[in-house]
C-alpha positions in Angstrom: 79.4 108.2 91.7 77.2 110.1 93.8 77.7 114.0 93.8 78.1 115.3 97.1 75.7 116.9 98.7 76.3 120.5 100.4 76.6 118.9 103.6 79.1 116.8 103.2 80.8 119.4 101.0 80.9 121.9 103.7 82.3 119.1 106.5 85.5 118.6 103.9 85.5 122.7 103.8 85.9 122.3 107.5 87.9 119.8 107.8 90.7 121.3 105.9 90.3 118.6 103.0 90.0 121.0 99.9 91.8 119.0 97.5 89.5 115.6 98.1 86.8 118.0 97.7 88.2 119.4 94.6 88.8 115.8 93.2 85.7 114.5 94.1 84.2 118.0 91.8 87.2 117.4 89.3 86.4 113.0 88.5 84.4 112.8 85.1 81.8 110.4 85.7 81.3 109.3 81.9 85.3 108.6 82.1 84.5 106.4 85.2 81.2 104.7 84.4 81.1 101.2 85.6 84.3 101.6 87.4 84.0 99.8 91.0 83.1 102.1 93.8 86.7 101.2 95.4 88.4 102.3 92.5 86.6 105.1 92.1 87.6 106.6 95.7 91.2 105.6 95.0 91.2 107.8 91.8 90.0 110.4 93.4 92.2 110.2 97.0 95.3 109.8 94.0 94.5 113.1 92.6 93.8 114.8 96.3 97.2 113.0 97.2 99.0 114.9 94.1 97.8 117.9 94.6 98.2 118.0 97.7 102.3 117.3 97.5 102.7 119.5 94.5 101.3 122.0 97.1 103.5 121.2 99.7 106.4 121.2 97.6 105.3 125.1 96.0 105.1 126.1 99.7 108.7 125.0 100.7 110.5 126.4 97.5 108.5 129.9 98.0 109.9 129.1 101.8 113.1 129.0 100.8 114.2 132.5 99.5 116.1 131.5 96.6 117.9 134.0 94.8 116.8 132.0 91.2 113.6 130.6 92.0 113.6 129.2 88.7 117.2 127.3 88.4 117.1 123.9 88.1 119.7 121.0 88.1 118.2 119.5 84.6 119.1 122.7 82.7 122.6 124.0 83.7 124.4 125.0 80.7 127.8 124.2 79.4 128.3 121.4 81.7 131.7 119.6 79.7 133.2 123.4 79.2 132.8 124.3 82.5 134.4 121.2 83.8 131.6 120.3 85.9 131.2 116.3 86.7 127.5 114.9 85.3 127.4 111.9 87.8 128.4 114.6 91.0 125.6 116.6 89.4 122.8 113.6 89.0 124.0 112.5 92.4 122.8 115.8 93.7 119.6 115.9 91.9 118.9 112.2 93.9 119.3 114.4 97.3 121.3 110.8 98.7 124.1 113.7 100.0 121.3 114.7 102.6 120.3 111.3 103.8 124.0 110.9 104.3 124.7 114.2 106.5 127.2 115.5 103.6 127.8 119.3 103.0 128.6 120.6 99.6 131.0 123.1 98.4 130.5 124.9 95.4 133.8 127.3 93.9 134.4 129.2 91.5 135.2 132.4 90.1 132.9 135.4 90.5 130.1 135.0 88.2 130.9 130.9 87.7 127.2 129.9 88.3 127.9 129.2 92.0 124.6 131.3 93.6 122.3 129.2 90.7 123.8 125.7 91.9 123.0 126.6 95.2 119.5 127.6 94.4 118.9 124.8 92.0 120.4 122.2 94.7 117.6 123.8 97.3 115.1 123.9 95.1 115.6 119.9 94.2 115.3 119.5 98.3 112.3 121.0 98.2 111.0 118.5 95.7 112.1 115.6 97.8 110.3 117.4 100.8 113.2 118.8 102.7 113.0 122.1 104.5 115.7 124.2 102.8 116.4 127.7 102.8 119.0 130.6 101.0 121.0 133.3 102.3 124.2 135.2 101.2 126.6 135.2 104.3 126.2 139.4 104.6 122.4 138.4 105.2 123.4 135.6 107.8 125.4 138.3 109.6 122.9 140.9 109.6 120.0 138.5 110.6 122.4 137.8 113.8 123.0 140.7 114.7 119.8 141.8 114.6 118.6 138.7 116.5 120.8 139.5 119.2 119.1 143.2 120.2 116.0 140.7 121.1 115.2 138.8 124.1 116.3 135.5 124.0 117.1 136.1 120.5 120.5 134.3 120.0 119.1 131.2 120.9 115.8 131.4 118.6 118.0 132.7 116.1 120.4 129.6 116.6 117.5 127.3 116.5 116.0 128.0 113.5 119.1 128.3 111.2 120.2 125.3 113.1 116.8 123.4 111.9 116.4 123.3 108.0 117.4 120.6 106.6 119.5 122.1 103.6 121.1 125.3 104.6 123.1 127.2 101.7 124.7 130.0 102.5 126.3 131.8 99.5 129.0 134.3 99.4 130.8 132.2 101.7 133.6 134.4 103.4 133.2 137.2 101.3 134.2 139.3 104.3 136.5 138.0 107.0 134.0 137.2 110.1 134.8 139.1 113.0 135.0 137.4 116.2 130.9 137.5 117.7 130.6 135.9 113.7 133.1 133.7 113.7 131.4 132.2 117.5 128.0 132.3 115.7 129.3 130.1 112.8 131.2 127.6 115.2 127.7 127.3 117.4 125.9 126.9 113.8 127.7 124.4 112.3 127.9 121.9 115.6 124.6 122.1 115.8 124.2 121.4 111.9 126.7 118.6 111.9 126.4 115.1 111.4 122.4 116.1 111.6 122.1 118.1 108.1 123.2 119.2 104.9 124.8 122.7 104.4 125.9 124.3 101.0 128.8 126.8 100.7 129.0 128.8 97.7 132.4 130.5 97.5 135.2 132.1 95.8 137.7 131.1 97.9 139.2 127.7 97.7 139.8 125.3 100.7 143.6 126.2 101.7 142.6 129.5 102.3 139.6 129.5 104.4 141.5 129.1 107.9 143.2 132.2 107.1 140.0 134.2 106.5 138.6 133.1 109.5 141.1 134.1 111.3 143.8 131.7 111.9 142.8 130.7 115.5 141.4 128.2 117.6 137.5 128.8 116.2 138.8 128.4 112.7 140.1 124.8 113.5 137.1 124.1 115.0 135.0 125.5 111.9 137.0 123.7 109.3 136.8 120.3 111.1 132.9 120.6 111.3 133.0 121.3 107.7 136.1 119.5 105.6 135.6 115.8 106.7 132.0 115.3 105.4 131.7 117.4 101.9 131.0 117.5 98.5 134.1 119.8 96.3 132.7 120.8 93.2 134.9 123.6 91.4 132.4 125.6 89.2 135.2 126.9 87.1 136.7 130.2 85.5 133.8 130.8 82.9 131.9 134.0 83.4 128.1 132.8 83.2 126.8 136.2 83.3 128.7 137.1 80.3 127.4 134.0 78.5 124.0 134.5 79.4 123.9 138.5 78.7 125.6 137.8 75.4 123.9 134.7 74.5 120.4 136.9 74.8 121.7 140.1 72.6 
């Protein structure tokens, strides 16, 4: 194939097309000799096409603010001993729950592995394209309150928490919500159901969330956006910090 000439080089610069450019660069023509011109270009749009989505998929995990960047469904550890279900676990990895509106629940003991499922179930989103993001619930507060001092804020704030398609919000009722929070979650979650996915990381087990947030009308309303829909997965008693920390002495 014919290099490209600087003109045509600098109209794919401007066009925004860098990886076709970098393909076009990138194709070794003594690999390709005799190859049919059509083949050729589809070669080279196939590796401007890869690129491209393992770009797109780098710029949503980094979007995503997980707390282990690096966790991965493939590689959790101790899977029989912690009593963790392999099919629940490669029916996450195939991101089906997403397509079908479901929420997930991890719970657990502290230091169960509950914050790296999280993050590994984001980060497999990612990879299937889905816009997914991380935050511990103190964070979630804080970023509402905050929100709230602004013009207009609430509803921005609401918008955009409202929009990913994977939320996961970890440390799930670690503090009992107060009553502006426990509003805020209510709006969050009936805008978020039936329309996307949303994680929940926790300590606390099912028959005592209505307690913790608060007992009242809001909390029947929060559960029933959440319960009907969801994944349980019980992450165990195990201490995965310990492992780890004494696994790497």
């Amino acid at each position: 194939m014919t290099r490209l000439d600087d003109e045509t080089k600098r109209k794919l610069r401007e066009m925004g097309a860098m990886s076709l450019l970098s393909a076009f660069d990138a194709q070794d023509d003594a690999l390709t000799l005799g190859m049919p011109f059509e083949e050729r270009i589809q070669l080279v749009v196939d590796d401007a096409h890869a690129t491209f989505n393992h770009a797109k998929v780098e710029g949503l995990i980094r979007r995503a603010g997980l707390r282990y960047p690096d966790a991965d469904l493939r590689r959790i550890e101790l899977i029989d001993q912690r009593g963790l279900d392999r099919d629940v676990i490669a029916q996450l990895g195939s991101a089906s729950f997403i397509t079908r509106q479901q929420n997930v629940v991890f719970q657990g003991f502290t230091g169960s592995g509950k914050s790296y499922l999280g993050s590994a179930l984001a980060k497999q989103a990612c990879q299937h394209r889905y816009r997914a993001y991380y935050i511990r619930m103190p964070d979630l507060e804080e970023s509402w309150a905050n929100a709230q001092e602004k013009p207009g804020g609430r509803e921005k704030w609401l918008r955009k928490y409202a929009a990913f398609t994977l939320l996961v919000i970890d440390e799930w009722l670690l503090d009992e919500p107060d009553d502006d929070v426990r509003s805020m979650l209510l709006e969050l979650l009936e805008r978020r159901y039936d329309t996307t996915s949303t994680v929940f990381c926790t300590q606390y087990a099912k028959k005592d969330w209505h307690q913790r947030l608060g007992s009242g009308v809001h909390a029947d309303a929060i559960m029933d956006r959440i319960v009907h829909n969801t994944i349980w997965i019980t992450t165990g008693e195990m201490n995965m910090r310990e492992h780890i920390s004494t696994a790497t002495r």
